[in-house]
C-alpha positions in Angstrom: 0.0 0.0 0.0 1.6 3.3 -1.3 4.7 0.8 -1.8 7.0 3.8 -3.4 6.9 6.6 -0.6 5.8 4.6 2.7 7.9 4.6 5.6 6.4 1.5 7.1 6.6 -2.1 7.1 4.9 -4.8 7.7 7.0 -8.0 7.5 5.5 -11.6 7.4 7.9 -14.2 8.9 8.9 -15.9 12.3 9.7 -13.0 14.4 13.0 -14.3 15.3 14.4 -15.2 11.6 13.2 -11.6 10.8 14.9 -9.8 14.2 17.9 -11.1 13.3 18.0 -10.0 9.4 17.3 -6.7 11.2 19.8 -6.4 13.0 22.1 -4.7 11.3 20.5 -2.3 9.4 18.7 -1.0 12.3 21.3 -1.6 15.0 20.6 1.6 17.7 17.9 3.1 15.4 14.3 1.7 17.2 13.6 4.0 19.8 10.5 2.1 21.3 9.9 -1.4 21.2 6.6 -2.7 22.3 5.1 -6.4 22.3 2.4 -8.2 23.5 3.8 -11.7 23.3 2.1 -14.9 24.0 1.2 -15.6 27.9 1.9 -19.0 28.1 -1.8 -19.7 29.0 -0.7 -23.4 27.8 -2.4 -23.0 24.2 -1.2 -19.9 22.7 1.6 -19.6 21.2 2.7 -21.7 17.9 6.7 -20.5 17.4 9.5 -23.0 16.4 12.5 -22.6 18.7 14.8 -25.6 18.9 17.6 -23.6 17.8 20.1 -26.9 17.8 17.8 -27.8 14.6 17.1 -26.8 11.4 13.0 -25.9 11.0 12.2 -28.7 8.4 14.2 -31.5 11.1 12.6 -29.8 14.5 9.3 -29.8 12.6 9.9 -34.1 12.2 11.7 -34.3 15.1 8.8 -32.8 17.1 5.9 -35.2 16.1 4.2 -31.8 14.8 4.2 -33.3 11.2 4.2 -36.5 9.7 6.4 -37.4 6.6 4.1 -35.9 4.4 4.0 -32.8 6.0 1.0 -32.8 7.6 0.2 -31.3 10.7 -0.5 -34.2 13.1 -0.9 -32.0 16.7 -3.4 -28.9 16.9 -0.9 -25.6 17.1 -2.8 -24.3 19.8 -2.2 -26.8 22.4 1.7 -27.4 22.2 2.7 -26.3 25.4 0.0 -27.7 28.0 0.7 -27.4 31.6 1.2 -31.1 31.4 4.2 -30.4 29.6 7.1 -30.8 32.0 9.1 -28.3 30.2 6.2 -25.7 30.6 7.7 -22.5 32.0 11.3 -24.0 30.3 9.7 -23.7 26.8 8.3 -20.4 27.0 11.6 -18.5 28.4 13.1 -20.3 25.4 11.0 -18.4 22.9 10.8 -15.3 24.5 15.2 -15.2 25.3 16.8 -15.2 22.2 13.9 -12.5 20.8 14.5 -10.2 23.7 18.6 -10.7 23.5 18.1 -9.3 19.8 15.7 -6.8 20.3 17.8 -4.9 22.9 20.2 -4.5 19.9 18.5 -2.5 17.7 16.9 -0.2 20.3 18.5 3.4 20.4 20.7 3.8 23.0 17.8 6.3 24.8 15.4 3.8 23.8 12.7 1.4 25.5 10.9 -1.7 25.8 7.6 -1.9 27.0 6.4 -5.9 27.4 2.3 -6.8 28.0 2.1 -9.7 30.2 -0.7 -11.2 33.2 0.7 -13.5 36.3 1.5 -16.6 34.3 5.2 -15.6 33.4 5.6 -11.9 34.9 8.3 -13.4 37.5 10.3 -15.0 34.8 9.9 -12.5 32.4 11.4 -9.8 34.7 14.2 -12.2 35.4 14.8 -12.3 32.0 14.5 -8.7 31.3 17.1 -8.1 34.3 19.4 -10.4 32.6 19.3 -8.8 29.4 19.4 -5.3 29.7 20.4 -5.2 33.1 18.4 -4.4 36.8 19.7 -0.8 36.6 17.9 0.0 33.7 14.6 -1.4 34.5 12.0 1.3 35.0 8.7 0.4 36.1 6.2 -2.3 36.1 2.7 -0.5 35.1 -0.9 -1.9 36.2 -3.4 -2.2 33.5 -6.9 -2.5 34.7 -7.9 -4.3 31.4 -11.9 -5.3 32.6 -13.9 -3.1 33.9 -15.9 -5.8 36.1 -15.4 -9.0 37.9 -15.6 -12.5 36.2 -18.1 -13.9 38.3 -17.5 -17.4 37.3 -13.8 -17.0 38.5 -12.0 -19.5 40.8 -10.7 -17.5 44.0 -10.2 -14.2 42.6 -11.3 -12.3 39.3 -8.1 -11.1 37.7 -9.2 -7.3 36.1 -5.3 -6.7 35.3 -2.4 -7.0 33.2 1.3 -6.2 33.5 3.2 -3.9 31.1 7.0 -4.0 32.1 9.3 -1.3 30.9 13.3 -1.4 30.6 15.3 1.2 28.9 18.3 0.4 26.8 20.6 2.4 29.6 19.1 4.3 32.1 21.7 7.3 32.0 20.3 8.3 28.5 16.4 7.7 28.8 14.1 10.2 28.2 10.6 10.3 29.0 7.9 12.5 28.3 5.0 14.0 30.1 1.7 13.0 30.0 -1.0 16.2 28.9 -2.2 17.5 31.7 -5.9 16.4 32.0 -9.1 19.0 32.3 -9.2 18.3 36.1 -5.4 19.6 36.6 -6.4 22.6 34.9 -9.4 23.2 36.5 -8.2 25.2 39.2 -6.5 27.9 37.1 -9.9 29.6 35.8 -9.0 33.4 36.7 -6.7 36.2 34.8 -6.3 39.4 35.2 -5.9 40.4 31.8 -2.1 41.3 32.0 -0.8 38.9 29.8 0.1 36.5 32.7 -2.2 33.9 31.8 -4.6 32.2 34.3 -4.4 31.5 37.5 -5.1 30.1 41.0 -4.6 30.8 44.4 -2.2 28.8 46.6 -1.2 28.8 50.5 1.7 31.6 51.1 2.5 29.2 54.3 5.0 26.6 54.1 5.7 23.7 56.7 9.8 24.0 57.5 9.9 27.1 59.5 12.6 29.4 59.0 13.4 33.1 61.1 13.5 34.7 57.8 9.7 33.9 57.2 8.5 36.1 59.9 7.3 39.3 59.2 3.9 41.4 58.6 2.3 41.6 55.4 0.0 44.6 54.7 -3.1 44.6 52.8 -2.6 47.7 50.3 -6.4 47.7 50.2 -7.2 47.7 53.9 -3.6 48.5 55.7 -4.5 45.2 57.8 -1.2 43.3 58.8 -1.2 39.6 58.2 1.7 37.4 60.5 1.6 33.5 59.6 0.4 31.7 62.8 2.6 31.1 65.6 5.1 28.4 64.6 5.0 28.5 60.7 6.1 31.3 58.4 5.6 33.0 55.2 6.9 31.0 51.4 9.2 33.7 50.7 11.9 36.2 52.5 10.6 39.8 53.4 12.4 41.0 50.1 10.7 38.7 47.3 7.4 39.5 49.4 7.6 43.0 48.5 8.2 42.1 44.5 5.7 39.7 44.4 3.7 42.5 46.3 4.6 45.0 43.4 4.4 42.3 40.7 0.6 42.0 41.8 1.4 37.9 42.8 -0.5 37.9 46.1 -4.2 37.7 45.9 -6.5 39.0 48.7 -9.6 37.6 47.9 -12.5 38.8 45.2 -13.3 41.6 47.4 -9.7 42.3 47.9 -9.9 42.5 51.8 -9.3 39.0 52.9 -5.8 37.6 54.3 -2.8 37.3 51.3 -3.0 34.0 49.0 -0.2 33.5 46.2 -1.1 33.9 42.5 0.0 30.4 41.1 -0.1 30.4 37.1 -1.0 28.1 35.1 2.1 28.4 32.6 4.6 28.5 35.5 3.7 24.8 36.8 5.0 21.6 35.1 3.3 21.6 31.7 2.7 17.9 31.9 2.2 14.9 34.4 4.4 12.5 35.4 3.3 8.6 34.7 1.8 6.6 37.2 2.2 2.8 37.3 -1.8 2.5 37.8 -3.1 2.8 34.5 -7.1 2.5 34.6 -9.5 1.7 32.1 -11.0 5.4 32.5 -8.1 6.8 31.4 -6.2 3.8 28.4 -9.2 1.5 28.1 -9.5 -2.0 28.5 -10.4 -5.1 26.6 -14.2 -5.2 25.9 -13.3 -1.3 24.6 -10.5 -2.8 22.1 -12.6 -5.7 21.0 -15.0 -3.1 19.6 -12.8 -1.1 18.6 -11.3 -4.1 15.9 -15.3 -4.9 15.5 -16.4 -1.5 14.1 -13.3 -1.3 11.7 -14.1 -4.9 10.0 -17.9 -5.1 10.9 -17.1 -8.3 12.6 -16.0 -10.5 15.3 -12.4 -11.5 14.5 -10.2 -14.0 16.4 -8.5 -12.3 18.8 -9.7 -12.9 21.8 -7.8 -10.1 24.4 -6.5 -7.4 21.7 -5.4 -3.9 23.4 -7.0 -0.6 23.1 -5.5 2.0 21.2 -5.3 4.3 24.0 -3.4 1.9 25.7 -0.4 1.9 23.1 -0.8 5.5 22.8 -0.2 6.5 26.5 3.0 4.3 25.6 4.0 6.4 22.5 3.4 9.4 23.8 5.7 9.1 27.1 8.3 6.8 25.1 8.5 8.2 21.6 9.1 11.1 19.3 7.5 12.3 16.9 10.3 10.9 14.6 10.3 8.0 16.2 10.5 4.0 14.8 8.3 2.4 16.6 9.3 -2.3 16.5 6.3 -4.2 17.7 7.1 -8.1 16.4 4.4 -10.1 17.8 1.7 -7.7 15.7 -1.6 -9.7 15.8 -4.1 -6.9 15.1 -1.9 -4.5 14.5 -3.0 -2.7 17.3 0.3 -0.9 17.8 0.2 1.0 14.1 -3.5 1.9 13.8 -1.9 4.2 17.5 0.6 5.6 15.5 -1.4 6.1 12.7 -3.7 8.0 15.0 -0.9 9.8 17.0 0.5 11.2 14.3 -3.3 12.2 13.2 -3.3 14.6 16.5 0.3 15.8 16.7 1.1 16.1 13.3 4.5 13.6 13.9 5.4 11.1 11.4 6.7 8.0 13.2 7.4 5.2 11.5 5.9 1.4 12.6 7.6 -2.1 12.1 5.0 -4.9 12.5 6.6 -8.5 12.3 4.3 -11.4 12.3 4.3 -14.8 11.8 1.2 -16.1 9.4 -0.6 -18.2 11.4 -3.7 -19.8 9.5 -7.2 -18.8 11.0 -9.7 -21.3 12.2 -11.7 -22.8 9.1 -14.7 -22.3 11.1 -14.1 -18.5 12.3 -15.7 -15.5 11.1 -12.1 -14.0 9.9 -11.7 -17.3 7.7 -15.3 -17.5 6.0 -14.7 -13.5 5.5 -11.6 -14.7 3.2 -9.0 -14.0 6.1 -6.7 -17.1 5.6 -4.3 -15.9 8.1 -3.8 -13.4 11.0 -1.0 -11.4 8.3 -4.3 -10.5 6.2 -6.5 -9.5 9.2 -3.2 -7.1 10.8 -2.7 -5.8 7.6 -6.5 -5.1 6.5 -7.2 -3.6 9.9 -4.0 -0.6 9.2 -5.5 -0.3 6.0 -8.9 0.5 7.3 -7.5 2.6 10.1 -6.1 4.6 7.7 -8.8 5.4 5.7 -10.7 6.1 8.5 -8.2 8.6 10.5 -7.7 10.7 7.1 -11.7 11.1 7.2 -11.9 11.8 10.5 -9.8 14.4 10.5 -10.9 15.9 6.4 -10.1 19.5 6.7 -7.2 19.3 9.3 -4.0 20.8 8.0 -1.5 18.6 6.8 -3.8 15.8 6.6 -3.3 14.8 3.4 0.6 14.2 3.8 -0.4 11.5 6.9 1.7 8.5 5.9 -0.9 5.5 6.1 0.9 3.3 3.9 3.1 0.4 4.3 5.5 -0.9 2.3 5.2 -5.6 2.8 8.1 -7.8 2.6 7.9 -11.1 3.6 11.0 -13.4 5.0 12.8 -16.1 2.7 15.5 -17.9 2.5 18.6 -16.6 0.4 18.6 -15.5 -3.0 21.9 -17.4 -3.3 21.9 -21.2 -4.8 23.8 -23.3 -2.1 25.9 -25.2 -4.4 28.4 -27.8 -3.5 30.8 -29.3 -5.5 33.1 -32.0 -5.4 35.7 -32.3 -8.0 34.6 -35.5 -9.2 31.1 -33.6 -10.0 32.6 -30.3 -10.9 32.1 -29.9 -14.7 33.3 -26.7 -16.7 29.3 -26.2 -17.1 29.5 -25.4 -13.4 31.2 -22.1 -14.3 28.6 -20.5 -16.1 26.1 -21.5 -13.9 23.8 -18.9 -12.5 24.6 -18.0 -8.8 20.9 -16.6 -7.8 17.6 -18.9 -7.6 15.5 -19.0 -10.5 12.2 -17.6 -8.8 13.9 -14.0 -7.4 12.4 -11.4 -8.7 14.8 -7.8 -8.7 12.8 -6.5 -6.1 14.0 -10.2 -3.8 17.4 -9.1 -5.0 17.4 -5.7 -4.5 16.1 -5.5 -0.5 18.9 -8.1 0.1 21.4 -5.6 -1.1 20.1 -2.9 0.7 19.9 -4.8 4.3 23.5 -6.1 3.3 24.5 -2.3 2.9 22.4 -1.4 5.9 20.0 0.8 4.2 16.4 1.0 6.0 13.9 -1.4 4.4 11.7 1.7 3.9 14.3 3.9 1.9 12.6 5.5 -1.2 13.0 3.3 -4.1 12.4 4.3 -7.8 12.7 2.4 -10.9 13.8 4.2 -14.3 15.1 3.0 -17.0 18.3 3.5 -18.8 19.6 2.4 -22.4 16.4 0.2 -22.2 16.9 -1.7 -18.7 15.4 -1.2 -15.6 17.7 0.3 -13.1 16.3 0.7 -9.5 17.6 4.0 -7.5 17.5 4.1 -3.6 16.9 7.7 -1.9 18.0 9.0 -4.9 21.5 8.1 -6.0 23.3 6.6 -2.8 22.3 3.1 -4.4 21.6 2.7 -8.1 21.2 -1.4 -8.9 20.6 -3.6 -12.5 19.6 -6.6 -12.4 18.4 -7.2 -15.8 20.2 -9.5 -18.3 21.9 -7.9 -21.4 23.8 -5.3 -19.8 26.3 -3.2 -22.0 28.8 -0.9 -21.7 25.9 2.1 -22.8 24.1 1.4 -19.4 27.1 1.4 -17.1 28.5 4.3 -18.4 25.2 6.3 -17.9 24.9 5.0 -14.6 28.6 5.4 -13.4 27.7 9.3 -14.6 25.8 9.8 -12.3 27.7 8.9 -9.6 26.4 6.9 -7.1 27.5 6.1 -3.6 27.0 2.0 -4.4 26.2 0.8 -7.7 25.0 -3.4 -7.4 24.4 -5.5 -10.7 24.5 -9.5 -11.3 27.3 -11.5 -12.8 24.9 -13.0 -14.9 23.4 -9.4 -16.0 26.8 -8.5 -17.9 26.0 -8.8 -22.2 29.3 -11.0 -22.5 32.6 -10.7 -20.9 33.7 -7.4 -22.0 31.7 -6.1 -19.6 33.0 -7.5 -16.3 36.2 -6.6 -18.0 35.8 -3.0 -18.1 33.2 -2.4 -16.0 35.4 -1.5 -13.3 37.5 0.9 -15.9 34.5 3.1 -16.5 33.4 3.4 -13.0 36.7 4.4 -12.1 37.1 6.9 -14.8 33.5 8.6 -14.3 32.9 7.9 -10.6 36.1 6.6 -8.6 34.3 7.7 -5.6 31.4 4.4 -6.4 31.7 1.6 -4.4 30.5 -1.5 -7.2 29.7 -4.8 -6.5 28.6 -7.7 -8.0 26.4 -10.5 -7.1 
């Protein structure tokens, strides 16, 4: 969706496979990371993570498949409480995510994790491990149900977890909340001197100090005011008399009562500090989220507990900028980018979302399925799509509307675009030297995002495709990488493209016309652009 000038992704693959591809390209350059991984409820969470193993030999090893590949144990229940490795399996999903993750957050940037009671203990002995107890910041309350389960055993559990670390405490930042209508309530008079509203405050304070002693006159009356016997004024006798002058002291409407201090509203902290009680009041809960997804798709769709928006977006707003990137890699419902979406609606920012998700199938006999919904990729990715739409007509009119990125730009993860071939001499045949290095069913496009994570250029760099001496030549942001991957390649086109000088120009072997061209490709390049960095695949 608005492939060509997104700054968005949405990647389908196992979150790990795709985390680690990541990693260099956007080592220190996520500044928030939230997920809402699975809760180890015994049923719920479907990854491969036998890391001593290939996928194909864990999935045989496993009993999950039988030898013709067919799944032989429902997804959903592979980690019952019967399993003796129950709380063992889990950590081992969660670890090796978590150990990448922390890399590519900024070095000022944070992790915010949704989790209930099941795993909360070994999660946050996890977290500790990983990026250290000093940088752990707080463990918020989410009231996520607004009213008891009365068919509970024991108690009815109205609340999640959300646990926060920072990448390194000494360089976190974290933003204030907006001051609500209640805070502001207070300040509702002005004077009409350009001071802005205000309230009145005690002049009194509770450490007692000589200094603090003195009469204040009303200039109205002449009436001296001392502070009671024990306490004392707020300020020294000299900044009494300018706030006197400056017309800070208040003595009631009628201007004959005992002094008060003139607090103003744009002199307090513009902003309130986080709690760790979050209530549904003020972020929502689940039954609100569950309607939320409902009204976008007119349906019910499979998930059962997704989060409110206004939950993600308290995180955004005290955790992010408004240039932030934004990682969320267990996406479901995409939850996380229809809040950035609508963030950026009301502050006019332009962070940018990466939503990883494995493509789990839906049940045959859901609503999702019958709708045409074959997996939860399709339902994460329709929902943004519909979020969109409906932000940029909620808010018609608004300035700068229009330029609202709701696109997304979807890759999906595969294996290399390089044949493994292996050779023994016995087998090696001249034949074998003309052979074509790159798998028959790449596309450019397969070849050209493998080039640009190898060069460590953001997934959602601007890409356009032009052509030149009649082959298509792809250009990312602009000149820094100019790639050909088209067969037939001459001279003509290199020399066009070495003059325009590129930072990193990229073909095939098997692109080059005949062998001339490997032969002086790297003559031209150095005699229009030395500067180019070429390579071939």
């Amino acid at each position: 969706m608005d492939f060509d000038n997104t700054q968005n992704l949405y990647i389908e693959g196992d979150n790990l496979d795709v985390l680690k591809v990541l990693r260099e390209t956007y080592l220190g350059k996520v500044k928030m990371i939230y997920i809402d991984p699975p809760y180890n409820t015994g049923n719920d969470f479907v990854y491969n993570d036998n890391f001593a193993q290939g996928k194909s030999d864990f999935e045989q090893n496993s009993g999950l498949f039988d030898e013709d590949g067919n799944q032989t144990i429902d997804p959903m229940q592979r980690n019952a409480e019967s399993n003796g490795r129950f709380h063992t399996d889990w950590l081992n999903m969660i670890y090796p995510r978590l150990k990448v993750a922390r890399d590519l957050l900024s070095p000022d940037g944070s992790i915010y994790i949704s989790m209930d009671d099941h795993e909360i203990m070994n999660l946050k002995k996890i977290c500790a491990e990983i990026f250290g107890e000093q940088n752990f910041i707080a463990c918020i309350v989410w009231q996520k149900k607004y009213a008891a389960t009365n068919d509970s055993k024991g108690y009815s559990t109205t609340h999640d977890y959300i646990l926060i670390y920072a990448k390194n405490i000494e360089h976190f930042e974290r933003n204030l909340l907006p001051r609500t209508d209640e805070q502001n309530a207070p300040y509702k008079y002005d004077d009409g001197d350009g001071k802005g509203f205000w309230r009145s405050d005690n002049i009194l304070v509770k450490s007692f100090s000589p200094s603090g002693v003195y009469p204040i006159i009303n200039p109205n009356t002449g009436f001296e005011y001392l502070p009671p016997e024990g306490s004392c004024w707020r300020a020294s006798q000299d900044t009494m008399k300018r706030w006197l002058a400056e017309n800070r002291i208040y003595f009631g409407k009628d201007g004959k009562g005992a002094p008060q201090l003139k607090r103003y509203l744009n002199e307090v902290q513009q902003g309130r500090v986080p709690l760790t009680w979050w209530p549904f009041e003020e972020v929502g809960h689940n039954d609100a989220a569950n309607k939320e997804v409902c009204a976008l798709f007119g349906r019910k769709t499979p998930f059962d507990t997704p989060k409110p928006t206004s939950l993600i977006s308290q995180m955004l707003r005290i955790s992010s900028h408004t240039d932030s990137i934004i990682l969320y890699f267990f996406s479901g419902s995409a939850t996380t980018a229809h809040a950035i979406l609508q963030l950026n609606a009301e502050d006019g920012g332009y962070r940018k979302f990466i939503m990883v998700q494995l493509p789990e199938l839906t049940d045959e006999k859901s609503e999702a399925y019958k709708a045409g919904y074959k997996n939860i990729c399709e339902i994460g990715k329709e929902r943004i799509r519909r979020a969109g739409k409906k932000i940029k007509e909620e808010n018609a009119g608004k300035e700068g509307i229009e330029k609202l990125d709701t696109g997304f730009r979807v890759l999906k993860l595969d294996s290399s675009n390089m044949e493994d071939v292996y050779y023994t001499p016995q087998e090696f045949s001249i034949q074998d030297m003309f052979a074509d290095n790159i798998k028959s069913d790449r596309t450019s496009e397969d070849l050209l995002f493998q080039v640009m994570l190898n060069l460590g250029i953001e997934l959602s760099a601007n890409i356009e495709t032009r052509q030149i001496a009649g082959k298509h030549v792809h250009f990312v942001d602009d000149n820094y990488l100019i790639a050909c991957f088209d067969t037939d390649v001459n001279e003509s086109t290199i020399t066009e493209i070495a003059r325009l000088k590129p930072v990193y120009f990229v073909m095939r072997d098997a692109s080059a016309a005949n062998d001339n061209v490997i032969d002086n490709f790297e003559q031209i390049f150095r005699h229009y652009s030395p500067g180019t960095t070429c390579r071939i695949l």
